[in-house]
N, C-alpha and C positions, 0 to 999 in steps of 0.2 A: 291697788289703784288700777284701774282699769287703764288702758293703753289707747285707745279709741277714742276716748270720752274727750279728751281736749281738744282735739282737731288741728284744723292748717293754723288758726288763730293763736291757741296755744303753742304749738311746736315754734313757731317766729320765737318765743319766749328762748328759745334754747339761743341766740346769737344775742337780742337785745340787750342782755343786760349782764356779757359779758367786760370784768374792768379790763379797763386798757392799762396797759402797761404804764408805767412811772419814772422818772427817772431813778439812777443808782441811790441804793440807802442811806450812803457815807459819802460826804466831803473828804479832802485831805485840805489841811494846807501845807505849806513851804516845806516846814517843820517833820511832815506826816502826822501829826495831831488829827486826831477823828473828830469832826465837827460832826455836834448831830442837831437835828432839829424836832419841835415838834413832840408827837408823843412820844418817840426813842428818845428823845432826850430827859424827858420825864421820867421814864422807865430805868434809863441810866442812874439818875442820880438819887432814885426811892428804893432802886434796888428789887424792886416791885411791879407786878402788873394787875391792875384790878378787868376781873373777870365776869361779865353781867350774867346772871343765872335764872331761870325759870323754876318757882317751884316743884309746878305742876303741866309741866309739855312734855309728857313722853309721847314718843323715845328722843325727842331732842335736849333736852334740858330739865331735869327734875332730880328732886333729893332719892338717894337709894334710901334702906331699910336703915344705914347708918349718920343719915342725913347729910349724906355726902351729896356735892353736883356730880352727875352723871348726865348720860346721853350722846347724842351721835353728834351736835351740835358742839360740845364740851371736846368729844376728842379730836375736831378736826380743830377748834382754836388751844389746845395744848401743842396738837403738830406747830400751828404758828408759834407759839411759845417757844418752844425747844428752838425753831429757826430764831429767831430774835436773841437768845440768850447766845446762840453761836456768831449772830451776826454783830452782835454789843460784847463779844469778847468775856461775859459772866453768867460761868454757871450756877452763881449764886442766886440770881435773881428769882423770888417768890411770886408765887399764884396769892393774891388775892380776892375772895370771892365777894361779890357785892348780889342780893338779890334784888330781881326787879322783876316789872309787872306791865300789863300793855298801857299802863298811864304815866308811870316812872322814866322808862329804857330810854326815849330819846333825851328829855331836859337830861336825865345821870350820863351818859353819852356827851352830851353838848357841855354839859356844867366840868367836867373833866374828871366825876368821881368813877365814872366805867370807862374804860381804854377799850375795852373789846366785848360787842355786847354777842351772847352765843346762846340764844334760842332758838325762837319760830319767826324772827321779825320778816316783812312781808318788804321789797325792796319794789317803792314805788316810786315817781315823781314828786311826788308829795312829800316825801320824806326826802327823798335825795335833793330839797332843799335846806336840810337842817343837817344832816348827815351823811355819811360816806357808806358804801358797802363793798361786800367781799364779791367775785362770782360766785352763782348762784351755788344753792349748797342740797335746795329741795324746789321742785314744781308740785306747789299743793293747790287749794280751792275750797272756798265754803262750801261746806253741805249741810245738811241737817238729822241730826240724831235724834229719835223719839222714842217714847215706851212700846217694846213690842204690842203690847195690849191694847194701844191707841187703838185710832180707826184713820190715821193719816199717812199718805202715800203720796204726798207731793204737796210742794211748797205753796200752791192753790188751795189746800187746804186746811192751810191757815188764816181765811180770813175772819178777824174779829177776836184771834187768839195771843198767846203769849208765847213769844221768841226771848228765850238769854242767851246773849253774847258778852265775851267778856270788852269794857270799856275798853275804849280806844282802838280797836280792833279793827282791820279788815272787814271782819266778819258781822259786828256791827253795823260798818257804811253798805257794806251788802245790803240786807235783810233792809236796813234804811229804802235804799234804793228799788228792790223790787217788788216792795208794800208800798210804796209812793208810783210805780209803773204799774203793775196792776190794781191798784186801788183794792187792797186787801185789808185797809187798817190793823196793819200786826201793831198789838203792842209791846214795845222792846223792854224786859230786865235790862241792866247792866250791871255786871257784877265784878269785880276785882280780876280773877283768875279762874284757871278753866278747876279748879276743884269746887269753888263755889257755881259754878255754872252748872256740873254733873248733879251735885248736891240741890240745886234747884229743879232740875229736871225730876229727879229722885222723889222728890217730896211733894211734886205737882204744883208747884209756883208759877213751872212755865212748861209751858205743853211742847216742845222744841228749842234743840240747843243747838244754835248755831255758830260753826267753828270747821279748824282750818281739817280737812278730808283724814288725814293723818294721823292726825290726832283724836279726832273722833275715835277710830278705828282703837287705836290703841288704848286710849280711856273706858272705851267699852270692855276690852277685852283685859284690862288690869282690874275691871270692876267687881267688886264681890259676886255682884247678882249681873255676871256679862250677859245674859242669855235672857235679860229684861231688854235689853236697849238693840235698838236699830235702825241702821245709817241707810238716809231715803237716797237714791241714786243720782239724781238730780244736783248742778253743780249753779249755784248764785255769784260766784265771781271764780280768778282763778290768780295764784298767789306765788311769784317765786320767793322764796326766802335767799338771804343772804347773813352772812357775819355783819355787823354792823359796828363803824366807829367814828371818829371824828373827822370831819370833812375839811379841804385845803388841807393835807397833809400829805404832799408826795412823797416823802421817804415812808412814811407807815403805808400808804395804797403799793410802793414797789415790794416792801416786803412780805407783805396778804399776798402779790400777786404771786410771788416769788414762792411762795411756802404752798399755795394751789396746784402751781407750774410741775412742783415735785412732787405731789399726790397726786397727781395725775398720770404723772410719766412711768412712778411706781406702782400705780395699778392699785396707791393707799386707801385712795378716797371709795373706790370702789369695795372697799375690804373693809371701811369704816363704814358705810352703806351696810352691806352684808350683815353683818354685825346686828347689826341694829333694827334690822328691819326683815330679815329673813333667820335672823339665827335664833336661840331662844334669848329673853330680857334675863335681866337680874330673878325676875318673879317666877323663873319660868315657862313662863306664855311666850307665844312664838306669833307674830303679826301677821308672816308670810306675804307682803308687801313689795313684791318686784319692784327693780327701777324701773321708770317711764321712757321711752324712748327719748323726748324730752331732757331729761337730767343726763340721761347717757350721752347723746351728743352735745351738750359743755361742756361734760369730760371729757368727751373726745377732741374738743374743741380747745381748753387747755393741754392736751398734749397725750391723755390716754391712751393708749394704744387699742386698735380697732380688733376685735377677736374674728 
């Protein structure tokens, strides 16, 4: 991801939409009895945390070879996990997995069947009316993926053609929005998830796939045939992701923040980044995707230390 590309506009992104702080996790009363509320208290007494998973968003959330969830998204909400289990006093307490999808995540979220959703979700106003999020965890942005073999080189030249984006999506209301400002008549797929989206492109259904910058990159390069597809420079919105969960819940926002606070100060989050996006995948393939200045300072900003 280029470094430049966002600007003053973007880099603002690095303070706005860090969470504030919460009040302490635990009650005591008289007694010292742990009063909990909320989703630790749910957690508490299922013994269980359900975990919202992406198929197909690598490298933040998708099945490995053994259809396990993985991703870079997965292991900073296990770090939460592990703090939680220490902070409820049971190391007993199970992972969950629930999969979801960009038309799913929030109602399974809001319905109470995901406690903690850990993909790509995209932490807007929009949303931070139905739900709660983590600080920020990626600064990403629509762009658009094509067949090398195309003849297209900016999102101009798309008028009159076909855009897939997966429903619900960010990247959807994009592509919405600057086919409706430059009067381009894009016509929009919409399709479940980003493996039907690739898979559309693939087959010529839709002559651009529209989707979050990151991911692009990485689906191209997990691709059989990588060296067909290519991501046009130009950015159609710009997207910070968060962990995402149930909102009006100040013991669960202290504990997120709390469990950020310490991968940060460890220098974890930064190692969980690395990992994922500079080191080689499961498959092999390597993204080589620096962090942005951007995501570096709201690490820095929860407590990173400055190199």
């Amino acid at each position: 991801m280029s470094s430049g590309a966002f600007g003053p506009a973007a880099a603002a992104l690095a303070f706005c939409f860090l969470a504030v702080a919460a009040p302490a996790a635990l009650a005591q009363d008289a007694a010292g009895v742990e009063q909990l509320t909320g989703t630790l208290k749910k957690i508490k007494a299922s013994k269980s945390i359900a975990i919202g998973y992406r198929e197909a968003s690598v490298p933040f959330s998708y099945l490995s070879a053994k259809r396990e969830p993985i991703g870079y998204s997965i292991d900073i909400c296990m770090e939460i996990v592990e703090d939680m289990r220490g902070e409820l006093g049971d190391d007993t307490i199970q992972v969950k997995y629930v999969a979801v999808n960009p038309q799913t995540r929030i109602p399974l979220v809001v319905g109470g069947t995901v406690d903690l959703e850990c993909g790509q979700t995209t932490n807007n106003a929009e949303r931070r009316k139905q739900v709660a999020f983590s600080p920020i965890v990626f600064v990403s942005g629509t762009k658009l993926m094509v067949r090398r073999a195309s003849d297209l080189k900016s999102y101009r030249d798309l008028k009159g053609r076909t855009v897939v984006a997966t429903e619900g999506s960010t990247n959807e209301a994009a592509v919405k929005a600057v086919s409706a400002k430059q009067n381009l008549g894009i016509k929009l797929l919409a399709v479940a998830d980003n493996a039907q989206a690739l898979q559309a492109l693939d087959l010529g259904k839709a002559d651009a796939w529209a989707g979050d910058d990151a991911v692009l990159y990485a689906m191209a390069a997990e691709a059989k045939s990588a060296k067909d597809y290519f991501v046009l420079d130009e950015y159609l919105s710009y997207d910070p992701y968060g962990i995402m969960y149930r909102k009006d819940d100040p013991a669960l926002d202290a504990q997120v923040k709390h469990s950020f606070e310490r991968l940060a100060e460890t220098r974890e989050l930064a190692r969980i980044y690395e990992q994922w996006f500079l080191r080689k995948l499961p498959s092999g393939r390597t993204l080589g995707l620096s962090m942005s200045p951007q995501l570096q300072s709201i690490f820095e900003a929860l407590g990173q230390p400055t190199e």
